[in-house]
C-alpha positions as CSV (number, residue, x, y, z in Angstrom):
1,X,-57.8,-60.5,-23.3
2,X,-59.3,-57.8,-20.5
3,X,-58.2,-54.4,-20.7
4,X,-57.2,-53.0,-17.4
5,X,-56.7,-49.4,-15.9
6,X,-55.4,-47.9,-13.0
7,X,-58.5,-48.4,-11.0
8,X,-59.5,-51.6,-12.2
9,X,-55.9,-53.3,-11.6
10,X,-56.3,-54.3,-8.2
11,X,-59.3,-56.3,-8.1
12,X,-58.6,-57.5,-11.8
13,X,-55.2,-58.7,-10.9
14,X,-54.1,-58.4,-7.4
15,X,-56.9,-60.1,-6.1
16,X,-57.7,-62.4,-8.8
17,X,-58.1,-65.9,-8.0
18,X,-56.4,-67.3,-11.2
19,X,-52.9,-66.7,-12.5
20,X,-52.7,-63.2,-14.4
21,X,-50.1,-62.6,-17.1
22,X,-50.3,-58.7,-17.5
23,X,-48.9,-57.3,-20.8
24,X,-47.8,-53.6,-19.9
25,X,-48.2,-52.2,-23.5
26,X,-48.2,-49.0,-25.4
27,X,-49.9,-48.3,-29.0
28,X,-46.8,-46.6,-30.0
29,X,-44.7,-49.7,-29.2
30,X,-43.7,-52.0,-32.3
31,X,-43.0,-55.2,-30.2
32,X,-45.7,-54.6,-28.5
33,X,-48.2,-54.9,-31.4
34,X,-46.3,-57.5,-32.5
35,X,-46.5,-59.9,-29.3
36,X,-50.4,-59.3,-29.6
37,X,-51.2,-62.5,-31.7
38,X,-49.2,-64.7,-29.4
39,X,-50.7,-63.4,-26.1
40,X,-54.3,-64.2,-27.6
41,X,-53.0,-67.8,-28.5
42,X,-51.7,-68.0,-25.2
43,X,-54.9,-66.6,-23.6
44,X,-56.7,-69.4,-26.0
45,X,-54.9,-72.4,-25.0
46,X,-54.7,-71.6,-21.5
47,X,-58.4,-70.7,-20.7
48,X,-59.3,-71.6,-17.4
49,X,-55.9,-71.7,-16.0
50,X,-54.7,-68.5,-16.9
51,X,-56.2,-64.9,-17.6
52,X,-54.1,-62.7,-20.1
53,X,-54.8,-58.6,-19.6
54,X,-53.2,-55.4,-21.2
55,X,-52.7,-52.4,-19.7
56,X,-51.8,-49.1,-21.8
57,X,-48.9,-47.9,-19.9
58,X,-49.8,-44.2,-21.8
59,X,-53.2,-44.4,-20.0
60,X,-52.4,-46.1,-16.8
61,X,-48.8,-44.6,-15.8
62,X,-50.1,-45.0,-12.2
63,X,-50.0,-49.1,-12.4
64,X,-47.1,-48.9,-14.5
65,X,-44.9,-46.9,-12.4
66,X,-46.2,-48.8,-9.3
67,X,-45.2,-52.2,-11.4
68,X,-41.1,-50.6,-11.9
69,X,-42.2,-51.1,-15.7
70,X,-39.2,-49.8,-17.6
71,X,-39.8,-51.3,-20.7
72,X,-41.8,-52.6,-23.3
73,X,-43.5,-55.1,-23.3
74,X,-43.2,-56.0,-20.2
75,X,-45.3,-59.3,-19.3
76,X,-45.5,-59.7,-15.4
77,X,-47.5,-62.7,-14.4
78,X,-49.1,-62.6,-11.1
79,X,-50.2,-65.8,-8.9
80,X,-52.2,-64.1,-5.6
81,X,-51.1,-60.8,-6.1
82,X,-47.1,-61.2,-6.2
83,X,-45.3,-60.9,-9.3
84,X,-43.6,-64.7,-10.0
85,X,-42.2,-64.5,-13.7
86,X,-41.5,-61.3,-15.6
87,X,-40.9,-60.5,-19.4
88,X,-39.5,-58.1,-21.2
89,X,-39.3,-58.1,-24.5
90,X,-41.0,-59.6,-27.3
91,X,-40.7,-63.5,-27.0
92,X,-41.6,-66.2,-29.2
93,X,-44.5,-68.3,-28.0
94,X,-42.2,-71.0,-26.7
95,X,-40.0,-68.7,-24.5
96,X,-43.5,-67.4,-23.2
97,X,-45.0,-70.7,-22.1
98,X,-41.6,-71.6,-20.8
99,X,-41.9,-68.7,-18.3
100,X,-45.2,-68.8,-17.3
101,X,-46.6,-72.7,-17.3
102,X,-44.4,-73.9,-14.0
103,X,-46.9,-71.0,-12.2
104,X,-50.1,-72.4,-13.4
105,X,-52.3,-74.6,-11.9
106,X,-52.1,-78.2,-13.6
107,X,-54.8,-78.5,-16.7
108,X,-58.0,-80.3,-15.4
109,X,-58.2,-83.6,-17.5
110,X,-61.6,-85.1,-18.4
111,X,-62.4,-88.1,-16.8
């Protein structure tokens, strides 16, 4: 998982060339911390298709208030600089994956 901040946000995200699920978070946030694991899975199984960030709403209000973040988590996934899907909440894994895969480019298969 990257870490962003407000000056690192655009070029990290708006003008990334893959998929970007950004996890709006906060170290005082219970979900939050507890959504990590799964968004590392995530960021496992979809390498290559998909880049997972965090952003530390505390740090970064800038990006967050520019986002309309309200709540956390809040998982925004970008595809060339437009939000497509948004989160909020913690999810299980499957509710996750149901959100974001119809966004993704399809998984290269080996030959």
């Amino acid at each position: 998982m990257i870490v962003l901040t407000d000056p690192t946000f655009d070029e990290l995200v708006l003008r990334s060339s893959h998929p970007v699920l950004v996890d709006f978070t906060a170290d005082w946030c219970p979900p939050c911390r507890m959504i990590k694991p799964v968004l590392r899975e995530i960021a496992a199984e979809l390498e290559g298709r998909l880049v997972v960030a965090q952003l530390d709403v505390d740090a970064n209000p800038l990006t967050a208030r520019a986002a309309g973040v309200m709540g956390m988590p809040t998982l925004n996934l970008y595809v060339d600089g437009v939000v497509v899907a948004q989160v909020v909440g913690a999810r299980p894994k499957a509710a996750l994956l149901r959100a974001i895969e119809p966004h993704l480019p399809a998984p290269v298969r080996a030959p």
